[in-house]
Phi, psi and omega in degrees: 000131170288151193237144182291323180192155182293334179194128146247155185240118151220155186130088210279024175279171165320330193271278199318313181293301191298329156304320174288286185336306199264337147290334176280279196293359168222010180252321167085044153293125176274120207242164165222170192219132193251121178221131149287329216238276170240144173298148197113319182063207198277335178317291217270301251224339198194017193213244187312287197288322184268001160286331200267312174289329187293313165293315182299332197255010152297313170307349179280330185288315168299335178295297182304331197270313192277345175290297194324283174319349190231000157119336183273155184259101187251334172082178189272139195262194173179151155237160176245102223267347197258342165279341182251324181290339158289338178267354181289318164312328138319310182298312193290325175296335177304312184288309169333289182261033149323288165329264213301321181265021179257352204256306198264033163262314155284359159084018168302147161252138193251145150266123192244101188182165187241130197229143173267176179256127111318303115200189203334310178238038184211148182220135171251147200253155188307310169310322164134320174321140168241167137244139195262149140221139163336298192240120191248136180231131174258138185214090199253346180077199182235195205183133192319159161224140169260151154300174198278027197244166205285113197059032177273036197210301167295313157305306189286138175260154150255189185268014161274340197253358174280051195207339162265355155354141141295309198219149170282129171297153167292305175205112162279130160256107197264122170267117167149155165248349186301207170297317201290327177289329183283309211273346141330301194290330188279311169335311173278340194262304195283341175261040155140318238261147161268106170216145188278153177229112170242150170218176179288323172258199216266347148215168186266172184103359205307184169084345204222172177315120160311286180329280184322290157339303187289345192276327173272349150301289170314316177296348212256311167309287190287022142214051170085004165271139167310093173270092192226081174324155187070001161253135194195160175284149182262344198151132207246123172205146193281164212263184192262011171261327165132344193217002156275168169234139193260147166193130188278133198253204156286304204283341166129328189324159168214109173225158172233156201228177162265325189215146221224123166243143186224110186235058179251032164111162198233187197206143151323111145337019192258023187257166189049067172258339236359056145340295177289330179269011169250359168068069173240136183309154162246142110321168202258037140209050164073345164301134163293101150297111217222189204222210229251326163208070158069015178266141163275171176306358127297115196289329181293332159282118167259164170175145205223176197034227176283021190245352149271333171085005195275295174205121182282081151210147208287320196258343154312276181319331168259049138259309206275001190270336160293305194279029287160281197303319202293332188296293219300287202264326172279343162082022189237058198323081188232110163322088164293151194296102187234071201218120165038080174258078179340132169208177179207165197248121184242051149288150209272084025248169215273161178222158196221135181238146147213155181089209162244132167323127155295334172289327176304297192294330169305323219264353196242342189191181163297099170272139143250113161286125171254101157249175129214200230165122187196171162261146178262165189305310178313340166282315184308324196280337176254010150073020147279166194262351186293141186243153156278154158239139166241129172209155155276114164229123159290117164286140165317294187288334185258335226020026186310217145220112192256358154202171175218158183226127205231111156240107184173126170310152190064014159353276163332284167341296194276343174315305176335286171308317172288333184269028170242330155309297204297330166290310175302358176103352180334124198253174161310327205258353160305315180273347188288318199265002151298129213275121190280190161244117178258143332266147164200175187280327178311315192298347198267005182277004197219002176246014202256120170247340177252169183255131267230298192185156209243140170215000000 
């Protein structure tokens, strides 16, 4: 059977882009690519990057407070939300067509149009045009989800709408406890705004170092964000001046907000895909289901990144769109690696993971915990209270180091760097006979020498 192309790709994100691009250009596949909405996806366009600029420019405000203390005379500041938010878009149309001529410079051809599956080998575009391939690879990414409550989709923003704000709020409520909400809550608490946070559970963060949670919980209190576990709305209604929201909690609150953020989990991008009529596996929240190396229960569909459920991240998703090319087009049958994957969190101050959680590593063998806690010199000396946490989590028997916990500006930085030791097998007396750098904070990953506590 003749095919229009060797692979349509749709889904125009970080993972879809780097597969089409690595097929065409270094495999000579003839390929096309599908996007509805921006090239980029959610990392570039809603995700990663105009979240990264907001931080940086949240940061600014504890910087200044901390110039002052350290002698300089800055005089009185502001920020102005109305000044930043056209150049980060900028920024992101800079990156958009970064993308798009990185795609047809490799001889992709793009449809900017929204494209379904159809059967094995055909995908139909919003008009009704179809096109066949050999190979359909879907990389659709996820997508924000509201809870089941009564006007919460209409009153209520998700994190595709904070980066389009009109005004910066006055005073915000974040429904959520994860990552996307904690890095939310600093973002905003640093450029100015009052803000709450409530969930449902009993801390934020699940899922991640017991320790680590609690440490960024404090730090997150003790610089003014509203944190209130066990909570979540009981009811939402616009307030009677026409333009705030009254909202009511489980726990009894009657409060009013400027702006409602509901950062209560994201979902596969599958729905109206027609998945099911090219006859590909579902999962029970909507994930492609896929095998070891990203083929779905159709053998001509593959489909990569967060739209599989397997781990929502952006340099995971262009790690399986490489091994993608490499099975498919390359004759080289390669899995991706989703084994001790470094990540980080960018709340003020940021927490950086690789590995296992002490409770995970508790719950399969024998440990040794290496922490501490301390103030770094730059706080201690202007007498803040902000603390780093560092940890080790050790096996008894092999003494590998099966995870590290980093909560400490710049995290994200050192993670990097420690998870490349920690992939390589790297034992505790491997980080003992590293030489430290004095002074920095990073050194103290190479001075902890007794063990904290044993499991």
């Amino acid at each position: 059977m003749d095919f229009d192309y060797d692979l349509f790709v749709i889904g125009g994100g970080s993972g879809g882009v780097r597969a089409a691009r690595l097929a065409s250009a270094e495999a000579g596949a003839k390929v096309a690519l599908a996007e509805e909405s921006r090239m980029g996806g959610t990392c570039v366009i809603r995700g990663c990057v105009p979240k990264k600029l907001m931080v940086f420019a949240s940061e600014y405000n504890e910087k200044i407070r901390e110039a002052c203390d350290y002698g300089w005379d800055t005089g009185p500041t502001t920020f102005d939300w109305s000044t930043f938010r056209p150049k980060m878009h900028a920024e992101l149309d800079r990156l958009e067509g970064i993308y798009r001529r990185n795609l047809e410079k490799a001889g992709v051809e793009i449809f900017d149009s929204r494209a379904r599956l159809k059967d094995p080998h055909t995908v139909q575009f919003a008009n009704g045009v179809t096109k066949t391939a050999k190979h359909i690879l879907v990389a659709v990414g996820g997508w924000p989800v509201f809870p089941p409550i009564e006007n919460a989709e209409e009153l209520g923003i998700s994190s595709n709408d904070v980066f389009h704000l009109d005004t910066l709020p006055e005073r915000l409520l974040i429904i959520g406890g994860g990552y996307i909400a904690c890095e939310m809550a600093c973002i905003f608490n640093g450029l100015g705004s009052e803000v709450h946070v409530w969930q449902r559970g009993g801390q934020i963060l699940n899922g991640f170092d017991e320790e680590a949670r609690g440490h960024i919980a404090e730090d997150m209190t003790s610089h003014g964000i509203q944190l209130h576990s066990g909570t979540n709305i009981h009811e939402m209604t616009r307030h009677e001046d026409g333009v705030r929201i009254r909202v009511k909690s489980t726990t009894g609150k009657d409060e009013v907000f400027d702006t409602v953020l509901f950062a209560t989990g994201r979902k596969p991008n599958t729905a109206d895909l027609g998945c099911e009529e090219a006859g590909l596996e579902l999962g029970r929240h909507g994930e492609i289901v896929v095998d070891d190396y990203s083929q779905t229960a159709v053998p001509s569909i593959y489909a990569i990144g967060d739209v599989t459920g397997r781990m929502e991240l952006t340099p995971v998703a262009i790690r399986e769109g490489a091994a993608f090319v490499e099975t498919v087009f390359k004759g080289n049958p390669t899995k991706p690696d989703h084994d001790l994957v470094p990540t980080a969190i960018f709340t003020q101050p940021e927490y950086g993971s690789v590995g296992m959680t002490e409770e995970e590593a508790q719950a399969e063998r024998p440990i040794d915990v290496y922490c501490t806690s301390f103030r770094p010199m730059q706080q201690a000396f202007i007498d803040r209270e902000d603390r780093v946490m560092m940890k080790l989590i050790v096996c008894k028997e092999s003494r590998k180091v099966l995870g590290c916990h980093i909560v400490s500006d710049h995290a994200g930085e050192m993670i990097q760097f420690a998870a490349i030791a920690i992939k390589m097998g790297a034992t505790k007396e491997d980080f003992d006979r590293t030489v430290a750098v004095h002074p920095t904070v990073g050194e103290e990953m190479v001075t902890m020498k007794t063990p904290t506590r044993s499991g």
